[in-house]
C-alpha angles and dihedrals in degrees: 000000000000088000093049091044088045089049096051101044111031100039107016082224098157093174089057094050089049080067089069096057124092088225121186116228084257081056106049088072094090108008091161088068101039079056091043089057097037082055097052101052092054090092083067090051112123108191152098109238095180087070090059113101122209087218106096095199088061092072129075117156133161129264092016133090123250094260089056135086131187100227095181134282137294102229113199110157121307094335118095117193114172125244101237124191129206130207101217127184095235121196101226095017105045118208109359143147125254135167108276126246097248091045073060107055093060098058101088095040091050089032082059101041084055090047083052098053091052094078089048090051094052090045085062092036087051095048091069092041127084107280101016123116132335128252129202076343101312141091126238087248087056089048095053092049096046085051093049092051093051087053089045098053093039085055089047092047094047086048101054076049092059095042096053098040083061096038083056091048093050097047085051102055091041096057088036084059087041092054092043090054094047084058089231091136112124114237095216100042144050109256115247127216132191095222083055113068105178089055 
């Protein structure tokens, strides 16, 4: 498991990966891809290798025979198939484990239920992204630019405020100075003006 793990990730070598599969002659006609989609499924592995022993007598499990091992589970979907290891008397090798022949046989059909669910995944994906699905009628593109025009139009409003409440200041200082200079203020009395309220 640490050879084929160190095989896939580090070097991308499919054909090497193939080695640690238990293939059946109807098998061994494309092994590459057999070890590309082997590679690929490791991300919906669920197990723990550094609990495996190379030691076959140390496992004995039930329901399995004494050359094989439960490694842990391929998870795709809602579909679990085990990872089963086989101990196999290899001629240049010796005994060794490789992944057994019925763990095999369910690599394309789990390597094709996961190429199915992509799509699936990019249509959610695509639903919170510009131009993906509507909501209450409308796209999330639509959405964005309705929010910014609501900003943009409080900040212009706010603006024009701000403007006129300056524009005002400025026209009644400039009529108080106006009265003042004219010499029209009562002696007895505060001036009032209309642009001051409280006077």
């Amino acid at each position: 498991m640490m050879g084929l793990a160190k095989y896939g990730e580090e070097h991308h070598d499919y054909a090497a990966a193939a080695r640690y599969m238990q293939l059946d002659p109807g098998q061994r006609a494309d092994p590459v891809q057999l070890g590309k989609e082997l590679l690929a499924l490791r991300t919906k592995f669920k197990g723990n290798i550094e609990l495996l022993s190379d030691e076959p007598s140390s496992w004995v499990e039930a329901g399995l025979p004494r050359d094989e091992v439960r490694a842990g589970v391929f998870k795709v979907g809602s579909t679990t198939v085990d990872v089963i290891l086989a101990r196999v008397d290899d001629p240049q090798s010796g005994k060794i484990w490789l992944l057994s022949k019925e763990t095999v046989a369910k690599i394309p059909g789990l390597y094709a239920q996961m190429e199915t669910e992509k799509p699936a995944l990019k249509d959610r994906i695509t639903a919170f992204t510009l131009g993906g699905r509507q909501l209450l009628g409308m796209s999330v593109r639509q959405w964005l630019g309705w929010l910014l025009s609501i900003l943009v139009s409080w900040l212009l409003a706010w603006l024009l405020a701000f403007l006129l409440s300056m524009l005002r200041r400025v026209w009644c200082k400039f009529r108080r100075a106006l009265h003042n200079n004219l010499g029209h203020t009562a002696r007895n009395a505060a001036p009032v003006h209309h642009c001051n309220p409280a006077a």
